[in-house]
N, C-alpha and C positions, 0 to 999 in steps of 0.2 A: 504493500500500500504506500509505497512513494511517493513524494512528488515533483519526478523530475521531468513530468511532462506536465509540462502549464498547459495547454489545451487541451487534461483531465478533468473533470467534474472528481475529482478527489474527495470524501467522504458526504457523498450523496447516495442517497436511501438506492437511484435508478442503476448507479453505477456498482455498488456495492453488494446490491442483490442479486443482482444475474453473475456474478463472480461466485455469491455464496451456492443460488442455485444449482451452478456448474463444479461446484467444489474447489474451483481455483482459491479460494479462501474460507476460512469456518467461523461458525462463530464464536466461537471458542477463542481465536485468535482476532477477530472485532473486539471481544469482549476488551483481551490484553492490553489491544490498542488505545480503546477510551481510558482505560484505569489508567494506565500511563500518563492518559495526556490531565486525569484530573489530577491526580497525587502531582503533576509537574507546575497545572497553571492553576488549578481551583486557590489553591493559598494565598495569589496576590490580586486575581481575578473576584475572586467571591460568588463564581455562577453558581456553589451547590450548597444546601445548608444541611441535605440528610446525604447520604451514598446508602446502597443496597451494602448488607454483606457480602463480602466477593465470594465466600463458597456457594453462596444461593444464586447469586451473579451468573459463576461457571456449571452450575448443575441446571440449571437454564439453555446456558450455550452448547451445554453436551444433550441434552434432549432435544433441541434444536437439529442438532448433528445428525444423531440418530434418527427423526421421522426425515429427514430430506436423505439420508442413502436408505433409506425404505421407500423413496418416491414417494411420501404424505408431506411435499413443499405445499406449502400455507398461501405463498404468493409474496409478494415485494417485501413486506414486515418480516418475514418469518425469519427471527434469527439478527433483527436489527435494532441495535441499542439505543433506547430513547427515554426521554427525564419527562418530569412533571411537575410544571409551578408547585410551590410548596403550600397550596389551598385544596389541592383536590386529595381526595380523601383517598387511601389502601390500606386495607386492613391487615393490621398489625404494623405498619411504617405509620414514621412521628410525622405530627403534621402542624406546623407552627404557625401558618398563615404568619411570616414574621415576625408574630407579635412576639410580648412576654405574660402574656395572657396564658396560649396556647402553648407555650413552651414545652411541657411535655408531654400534650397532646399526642394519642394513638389509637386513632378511629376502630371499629370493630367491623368496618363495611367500607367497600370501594365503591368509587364511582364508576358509573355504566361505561364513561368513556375511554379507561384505562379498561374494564375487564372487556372491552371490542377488540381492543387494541393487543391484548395479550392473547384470546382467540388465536389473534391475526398472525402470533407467534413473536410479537415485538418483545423484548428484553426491558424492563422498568430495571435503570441504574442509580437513581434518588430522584430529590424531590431539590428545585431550585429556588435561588433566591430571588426578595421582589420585595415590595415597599410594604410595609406594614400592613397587613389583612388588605392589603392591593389595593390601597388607599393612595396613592399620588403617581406619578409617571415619569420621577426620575430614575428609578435604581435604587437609592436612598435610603439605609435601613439603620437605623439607631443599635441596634438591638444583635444584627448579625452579620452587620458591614455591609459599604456597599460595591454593587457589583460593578465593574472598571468595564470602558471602553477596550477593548483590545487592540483598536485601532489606535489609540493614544490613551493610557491608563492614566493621566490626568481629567478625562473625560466622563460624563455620563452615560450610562448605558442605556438610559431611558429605562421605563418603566410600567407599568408594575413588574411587568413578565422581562425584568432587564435578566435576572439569570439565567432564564432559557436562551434569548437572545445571546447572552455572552456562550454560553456550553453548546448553541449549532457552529457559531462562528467562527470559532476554534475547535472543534471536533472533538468537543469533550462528549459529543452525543452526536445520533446524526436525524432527531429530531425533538424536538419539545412540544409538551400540551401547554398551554397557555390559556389566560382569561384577557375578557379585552372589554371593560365597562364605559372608558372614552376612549381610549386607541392605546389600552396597556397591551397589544400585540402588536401592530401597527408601527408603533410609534419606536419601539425598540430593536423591532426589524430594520427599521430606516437607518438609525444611527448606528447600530453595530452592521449594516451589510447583509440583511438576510433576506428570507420570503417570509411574509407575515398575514395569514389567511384568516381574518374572520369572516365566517360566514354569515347564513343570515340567521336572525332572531329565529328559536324553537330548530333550528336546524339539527344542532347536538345537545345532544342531554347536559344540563345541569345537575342531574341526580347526585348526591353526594359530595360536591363540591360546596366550599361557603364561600356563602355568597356576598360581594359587596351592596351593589342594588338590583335586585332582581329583574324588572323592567327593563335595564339597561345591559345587564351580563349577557355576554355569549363566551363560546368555548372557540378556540383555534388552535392552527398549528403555528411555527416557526420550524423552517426547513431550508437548506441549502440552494433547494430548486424549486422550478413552481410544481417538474411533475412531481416530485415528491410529496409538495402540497396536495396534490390533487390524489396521491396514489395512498396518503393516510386520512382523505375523504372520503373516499371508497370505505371503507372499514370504521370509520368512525361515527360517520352520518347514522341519521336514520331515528324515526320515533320512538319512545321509550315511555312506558307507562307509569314508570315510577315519576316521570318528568311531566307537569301538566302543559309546562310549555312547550312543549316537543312537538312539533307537527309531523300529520303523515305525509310524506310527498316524495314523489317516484325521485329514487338516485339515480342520475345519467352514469355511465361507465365513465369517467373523469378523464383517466389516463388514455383509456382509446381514442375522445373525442381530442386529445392533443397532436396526436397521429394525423392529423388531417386537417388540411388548409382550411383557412377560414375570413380569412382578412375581407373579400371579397364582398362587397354589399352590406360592409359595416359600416355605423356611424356614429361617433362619438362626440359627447359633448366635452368643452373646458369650459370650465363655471370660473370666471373671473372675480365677480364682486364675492366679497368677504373671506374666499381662498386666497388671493391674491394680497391679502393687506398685510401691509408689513415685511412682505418677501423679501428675505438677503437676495440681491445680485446673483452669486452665485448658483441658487435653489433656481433661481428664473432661470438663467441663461444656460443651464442644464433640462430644463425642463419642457425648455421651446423648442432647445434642441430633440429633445423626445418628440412633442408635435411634430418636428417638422419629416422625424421618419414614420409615423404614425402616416402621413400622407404619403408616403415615400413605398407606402405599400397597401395603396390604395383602402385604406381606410378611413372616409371623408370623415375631418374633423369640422365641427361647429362652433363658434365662440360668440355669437353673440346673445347666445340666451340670457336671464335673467329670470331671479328670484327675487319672489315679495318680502320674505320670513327670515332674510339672513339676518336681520335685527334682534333675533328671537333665539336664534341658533344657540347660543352660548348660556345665557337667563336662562331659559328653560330647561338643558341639561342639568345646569351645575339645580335647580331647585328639585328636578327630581331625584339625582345622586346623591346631595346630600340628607333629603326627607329619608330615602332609604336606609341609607346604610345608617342613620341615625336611629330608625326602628330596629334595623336588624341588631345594634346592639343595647338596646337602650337597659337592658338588665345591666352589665357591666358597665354601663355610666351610673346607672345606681350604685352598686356596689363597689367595682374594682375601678373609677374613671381615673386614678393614678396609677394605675398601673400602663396606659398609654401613652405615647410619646405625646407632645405638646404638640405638637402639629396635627397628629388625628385625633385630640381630645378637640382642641378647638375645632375642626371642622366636622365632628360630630354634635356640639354644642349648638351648631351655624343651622345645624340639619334640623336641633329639636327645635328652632325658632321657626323654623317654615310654616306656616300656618293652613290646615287643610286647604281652604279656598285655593291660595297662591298654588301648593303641590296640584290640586284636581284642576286648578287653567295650566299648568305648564305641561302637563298632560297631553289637553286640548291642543296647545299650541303645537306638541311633537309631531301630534297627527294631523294637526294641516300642514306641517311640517314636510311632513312624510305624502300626505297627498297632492303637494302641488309639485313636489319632485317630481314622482310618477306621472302627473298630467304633462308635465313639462316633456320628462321622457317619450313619452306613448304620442301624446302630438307632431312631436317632432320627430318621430320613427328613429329615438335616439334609443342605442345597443347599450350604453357605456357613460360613463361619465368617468374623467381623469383630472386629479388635483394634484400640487405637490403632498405627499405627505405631511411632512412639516415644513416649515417656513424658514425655518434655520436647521445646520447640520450641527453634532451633539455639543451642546454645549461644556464646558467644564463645568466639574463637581462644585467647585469653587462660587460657580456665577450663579445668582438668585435673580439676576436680571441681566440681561442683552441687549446687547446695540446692534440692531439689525440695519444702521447707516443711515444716515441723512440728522443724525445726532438725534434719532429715534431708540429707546427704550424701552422693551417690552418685557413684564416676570417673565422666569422661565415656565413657570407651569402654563402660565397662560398662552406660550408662545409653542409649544409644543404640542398641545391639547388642540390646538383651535382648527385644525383641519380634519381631524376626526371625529371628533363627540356626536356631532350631527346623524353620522350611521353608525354610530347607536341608538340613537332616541329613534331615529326612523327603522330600528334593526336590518338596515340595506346590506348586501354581501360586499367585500370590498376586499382590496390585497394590496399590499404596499412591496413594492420587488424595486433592485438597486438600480440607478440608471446613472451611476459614475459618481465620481469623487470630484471634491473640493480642491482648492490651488493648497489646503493643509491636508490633504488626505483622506478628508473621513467623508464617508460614503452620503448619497442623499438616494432618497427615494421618492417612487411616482405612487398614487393611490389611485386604484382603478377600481368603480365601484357601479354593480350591476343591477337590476330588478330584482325582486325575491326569490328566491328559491333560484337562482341563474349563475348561480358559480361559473357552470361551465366556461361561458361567456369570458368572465372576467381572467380565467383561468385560458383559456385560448388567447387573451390578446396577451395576458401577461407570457406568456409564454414564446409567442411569438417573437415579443419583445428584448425576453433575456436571450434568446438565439441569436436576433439579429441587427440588435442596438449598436453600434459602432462605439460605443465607449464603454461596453463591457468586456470586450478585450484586455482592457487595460485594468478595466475595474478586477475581473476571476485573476491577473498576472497577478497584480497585488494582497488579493484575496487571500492567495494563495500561502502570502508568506506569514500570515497567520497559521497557517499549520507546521511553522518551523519555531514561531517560539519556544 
């Protein structure tokens, strides 16, 4: 598993399982590979807070061995090492949702999404780090450090799901289950360099995961590639009883519909106003450049649409994130609220102040929110909508606010947040995948965000994209040397 060929997709689910299927590697010898690379980077990085015992680790990857030379291979998972934010629940694994609340938390039940996934024959190596009960969206953890940029360990990793983001990127894992309540999947995939897939609302079970605001939680992946995204939706997808949010709705074959052209008769929207504000330079002039081969392969782009509600966009998130996860713990603000850091004591405080009326219109507001997208879509026979992910590339741990130029000033939570949140309150499918690096290095990402239940969609153009974007050359060259730290 080298990497002396840069024009290898090197620790990717696609690359790595047709090796194991064929024997040319086992997993036994995957397994080696991640322990190594956490015991070498997890210490200064912070991506993991729990690791598997490594005898239950390799008595996994030897029964792995065994059903694939019996001919019972499982399919692309089977025998593939992958983590899981440290919220979702496996029974008998500690589960700390960051805090120090949960600290020696050890659920008695897993979530649906991890027992799909082990089905599938995938390997659970720990559980990753993230901001306290996946309460902000730097990285940022008082309690169990925070998780470092790998692209410059001065940096943030973004957040919640900043550890899985850091354990794809460096191939501590070769994929992560993540939560994404304003863009804590998203948002972390952009600044560490990865593929960041939330789907859409009710798509994958919430069953056994805790939760921050229910309304607004989805489950995703973070993966090296998009098919790999696509190839742990297959397996992960799908209704579940225990989950009332779950919807029933047919899975398309993911990975097959990648196999096949598509650009053809597409049309894509760029939402300028409210995406657009604040933009660094850099984020733009990379991002135009994406447009402009978005056209370059006949997929007409559209810019001059226009939204009523981007006024609303931000207000109405932040009143229903906070009413929630202020319910969700409102016992332990009774009882234990020092026991929280200062930062999610106060903005669960902010949450108990919302007053029903305000929470039930910002509600309202999501859903005209969310229906004048769609009208806007479905009029315009638009496939697609594309934004920058974030508006600036990862800031330093350091900085509590940004100068995004013109001696403008932005927080960073606000400045990071603010091209996501929206598809969540609208639960819309979205993916953020890298579209090149900054004049300092560190990666930016595109957000491609589909109609409901339409992954595939979003999943074919991103996909398109990382093949044949001319600045990802440059981008997988350097990529790369993140697997030589």
């Amino acid at each position: 598993m080298g990497t002396d060929d840069p024009g290898s997709p090197v620790y990717s689910i696609k690359h790595l399982s047709e090796r194991i299927r064929t024997g040319e590697i086992s997993p036994t010898e995957l397994v080696d590979s991640v322990l190594d690379r956490i015991n070498k980077l997890n210490p200064f990085l912070n991506a993991f807070i729990t690791i598997i015992e490594e005898g239950e680790l390799y008595r996994q990857a030897q029964n792995a061995e065994k059903e694939i030379s019996m001919g019972k291979y499982r399919g692309p998972l089977h025998g593939i090492p992958f983590s899981i934010k440290d919220i979702i629940y496996v029974n008998g694994t500690r589960c700390t949702a960051g805090s120090k609340i949960l600290a020696d938390y050890v659920p008695m039940s897993t979530a649906t999404v991890v027992q799909r996934l082990k089905r599938a024959g995938g390997i659970l190596v720990g559980t990753n780090n993230l901001n306290e009960f996946a309460s902000g969206i730097t990285g940022i953890n008082p309690f169990y450090g925070t998780s470092k940029n790998p692209w410059d360990n001065s940096r943030l990793s973004g957040g919640s799901s900043g550890g899985s983001a850091v354990g794809v990127s460096t191939g501590m894992v070769l994929f992560s289950i993540g939560t994404d309540t304003g863009g804590s999947i998203r948002v972390p995939a952009a600044l560490c360099g990865t593929v960041g897939l939330k789907p859409t609302f009710g798509r994958i079970s919430m069953n056994n995961i805790f939760p921050l605001a229910p309304t607004l939680d989805h489950v995703g992946f973070i993966t090296r590639s998009v098919w790999d995204a696509a190839a742990v939706m297959e397996y992960a997808a799908g209704q579940d009883a225990s989950d009332s949010s779950s919807i029933n709705s047919n899975l398309p074959p993911y990975t097959r519909i990648l196999e096949e052209p598509c650009s053809k008769g597409l049309r894509v929207a760029v939402l300028k106003e409210y995406f657009f504000d604040n933009l660094h330079s850099e984020i733009a002039d990379l991002f135009y450049r994406f447009v402009e081969f978005l056209h370059s392969i006949n997929i007409k782009v559209i810019d001059t649409l226009r939204l009523k509600h981007t006024g609303k966009f931000y207000s109405s998130w932040k009143n229903i994130r906070l009413a929630e996860a202020a319910n969700v713990h409102l016992g332990w603000l009774n009882t234990r609220a020092d026991d929280y850091s200062s930062e999610v004591k106060e903005m669960l405080m902010e949450g108990k102040e919302i007053s029903a009326v305000d929470y039930i219109q910002s509600l309202k507001e999501a859903s005209e929110i969310k229906s004048e997208i769609l009208a806007t879509m479905s009029n315009n026979g638009i496939d697609a909508i594309v934004v920058p992910t974030t508006i600036v590339a990862a800031p330093r741990i350091s900085d509590s606010v940004i100068n995004v130029g013109n001696n403008v000033v932005v927080e960073t939570r606000r400045a990071l947040l603010q091209n996501t949140i929206v598809f969540n309150s609208t639960g819309l499918p979205a993916i953020s995948i890298p579209i090149g690096l900054t004049k300092e290095n560190m990666p930016v990402g595109v957000q491609i965000i589909g109609p409901p239940f339409r992954e595939e969609i979003i999943l074919a153009i991103a996909n398109m994209s990382e093949k044949l974007f001319p600045p990802m050359k440059e981008f997988e060259q350097r990529r790369l040397n993140l697997l030589n730290l």
